[in-house]
Each structure stands twice: as structure tokens, then as C-alpha cells.
C-alpha positions in Angstrom: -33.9 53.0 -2.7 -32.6 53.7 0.9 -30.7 51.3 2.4 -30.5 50.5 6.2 -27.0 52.2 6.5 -28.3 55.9 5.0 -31.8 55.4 7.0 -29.7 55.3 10.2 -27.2 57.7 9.2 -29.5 60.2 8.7 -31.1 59.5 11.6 -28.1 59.9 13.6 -27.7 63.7 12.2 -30.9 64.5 13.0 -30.2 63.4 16.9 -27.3 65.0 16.7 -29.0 68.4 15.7 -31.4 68.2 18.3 -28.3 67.7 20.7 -26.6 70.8 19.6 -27.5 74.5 21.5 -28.6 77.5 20.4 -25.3 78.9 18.6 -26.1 76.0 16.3 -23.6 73.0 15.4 -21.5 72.3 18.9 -17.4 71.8 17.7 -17.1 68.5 18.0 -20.4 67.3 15.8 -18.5 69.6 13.2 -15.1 67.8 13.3 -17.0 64.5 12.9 -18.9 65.7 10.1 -15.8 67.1 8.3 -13.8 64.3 9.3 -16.3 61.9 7.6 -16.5 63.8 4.6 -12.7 63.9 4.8 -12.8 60.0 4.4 -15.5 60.1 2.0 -13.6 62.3 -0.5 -10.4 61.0 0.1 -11.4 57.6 -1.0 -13.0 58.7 -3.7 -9.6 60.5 -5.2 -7.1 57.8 -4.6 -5.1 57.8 -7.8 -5.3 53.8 -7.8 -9.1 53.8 -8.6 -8.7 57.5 -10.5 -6.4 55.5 -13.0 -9.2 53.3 -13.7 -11.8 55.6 -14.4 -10.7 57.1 -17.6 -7.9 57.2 -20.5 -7.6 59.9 -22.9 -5.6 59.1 -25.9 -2.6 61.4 -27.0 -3.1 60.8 -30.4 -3.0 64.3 -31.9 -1.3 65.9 -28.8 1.5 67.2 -27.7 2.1 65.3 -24.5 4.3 64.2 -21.7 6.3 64.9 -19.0 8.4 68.7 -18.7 9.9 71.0 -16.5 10.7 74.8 -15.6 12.6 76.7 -13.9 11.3 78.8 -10.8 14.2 80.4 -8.3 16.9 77.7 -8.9 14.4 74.9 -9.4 13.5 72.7 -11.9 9.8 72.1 -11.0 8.6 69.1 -13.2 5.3 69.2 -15.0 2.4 67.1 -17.2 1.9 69.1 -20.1 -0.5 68.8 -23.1 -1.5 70.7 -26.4 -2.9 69.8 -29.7 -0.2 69.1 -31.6 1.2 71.6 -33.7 -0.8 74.7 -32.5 0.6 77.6 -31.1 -1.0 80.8 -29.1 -3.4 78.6 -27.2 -5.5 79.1 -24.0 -4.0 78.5 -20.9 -5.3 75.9 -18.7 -4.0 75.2 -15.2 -4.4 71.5 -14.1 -4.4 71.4 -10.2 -3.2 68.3 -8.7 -4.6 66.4 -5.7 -3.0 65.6 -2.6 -1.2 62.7 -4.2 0.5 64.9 -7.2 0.2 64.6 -10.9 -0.8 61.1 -11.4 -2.5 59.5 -14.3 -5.5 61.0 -13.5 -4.4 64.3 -13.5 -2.4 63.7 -16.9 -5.9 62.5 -18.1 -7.4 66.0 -17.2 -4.9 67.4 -19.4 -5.0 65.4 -22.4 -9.2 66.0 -22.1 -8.7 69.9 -21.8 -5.9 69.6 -24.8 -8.4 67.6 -26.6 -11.3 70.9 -26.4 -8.0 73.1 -27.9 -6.4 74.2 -24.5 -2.5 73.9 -24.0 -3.0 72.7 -20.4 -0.1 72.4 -17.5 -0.1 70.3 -14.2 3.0 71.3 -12.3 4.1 69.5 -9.1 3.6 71.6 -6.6 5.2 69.4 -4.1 8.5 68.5 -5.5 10.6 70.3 -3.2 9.2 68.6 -0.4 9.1 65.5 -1.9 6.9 62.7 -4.2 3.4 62.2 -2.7 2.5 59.4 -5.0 5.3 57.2 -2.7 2.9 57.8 0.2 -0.3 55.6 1.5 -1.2 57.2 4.2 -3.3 60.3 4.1 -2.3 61.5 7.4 1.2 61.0 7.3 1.4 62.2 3.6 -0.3 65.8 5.0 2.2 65.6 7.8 5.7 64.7 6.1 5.2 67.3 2.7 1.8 69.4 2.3 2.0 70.8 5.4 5.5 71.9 4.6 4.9 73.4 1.4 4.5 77.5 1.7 1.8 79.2 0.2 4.6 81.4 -1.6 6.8 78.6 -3.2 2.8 77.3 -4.7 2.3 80.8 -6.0 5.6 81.3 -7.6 5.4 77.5 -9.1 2.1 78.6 -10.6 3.2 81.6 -12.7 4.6 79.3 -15.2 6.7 80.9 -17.7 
């Protein structure tokens, strides 16, 4: 069932496609759109409600917290494994904008669970902990924007 809210929001993007030109969608109808999916996604990944949506056990896992090192650094990660296996597949857990959070952990343990020895490293650790941050903006400003693209790829090749 449609409610009021989606009839007029749709409505409003069809105006707004009548309102752009010929080249197609004007600038600034694309930064509000991406924008508002911006807000939609980022409150649907806030670790607070991610923590509340699923908890694997570690009961037959290898799990918890480690760390390696990667030029002089001690990256920390979230590693799990069925316990007692060696010679696994590799999985890579990406973290979110707020770091490896319990969510994130949860991935892990559910990929260690279908026989995968799976890692989440913290890709922002030199810059700082993203789970101390509220702010979306602020957090993008203050540590991902600082993080290079080589210090991510050198944190992935985890050895």
C-alpha cells in the first residue's frame, strides 16, 4: 500500500524530470537525489541498530580481536575461523564508515560459520577510531577523508 509520503515523493521526481533539459538530470536534482540516498543508507548502517539485527554465536570458532603488522604498524583486526581448521578460504570483511563494529564481527562469524577464515581489518586506525564519532559529516571530515588509498591497499594484503 502507498502511503501519502511515497505518492508525493514520487510525484515530486517526476516534476523534477520534467524540469530538467535536454542533457538529462540538471547538477543540482543529482546532488539532492544522492544526498537523500546518502541519508537513507546512512541511517540504515548505523552500527547502534546494526547491533540489533543479528548475533552469530562463536561456538565452534576461532574468534576475536587480532592484529598485524603493515610498515611499522600494528593494524588491529576481527578475525574468525572454524576452530581447528587450517588451509581455509580467504574471506575479506569490509568495514563501514564507522569501522569494525559488532556488526561487522557478525559478518565474520556467519562467513566462518559456511567454513571461511574471514578477516575485518581497521582500515582507519592510523587516523583514528570512527566508532567515537556521531556525526557522519564530521566523521568523513576528521579521518576517511584522510586515509590514502595506498595505506588501504597495503592494510588489505594481510599477511
Amino acid at each position: 500500500m502507498l502511503t501519502q509520503d511515497m505518492i508525493t515523493d514520487s510525484e515530486a521526481l517526476l516534476q523534477a524530470s520534467e524540469a530538467t533539459d535536454k542533457a538529462g538530470l540538471s547538477r543540482r536534482m543529482a546532488l539532492k537525489s544522492v544526498g537523500a540516498l546518502g541519508v537513507g543508507y546512512a541511517a540504515s548502517v548505523q552500527p547502534i541498530m546494526a547491533q540489533t539485527a543479528i548475533k552469530t554465536s562463536s561456538e565452534g570458532l576461532t574468534a576475536g580481536e587480532i592484529s598485524f603488522e603493515v610498515n611499522g604498524f600494528k593494524v588491529p583486526a576481527y578475525r574468525a575461523a572454524p576452530a581447528g581448521k587450517t588451509n581455509l578460504p580467504v574471506v575479506l570483511v569490509i568495514q563501514e564508515i564507522f569501522g569494525v563494529h559488532e556488526y561487522i564481527a557478525d559478518t565474520a562469524r556467519r562467513f566462518a560459520k559456511a567454513g571461511y577464515l574471514a578477516i575485518a581489518p581497521e582500515l582507519y586506525a592510523r587516523q583514528g577510531d570512527p566508532s567515537q564519532y556521531g556525526e557522519i559529516a564530521r566523521l568523513q571530515a576528521e579521518i576517511v577523508s584522510k586515509v590514502p588509498d595506498a595505506q588501504v591497499m597495503a592494510d588489505w594484503m594481510v599477511r
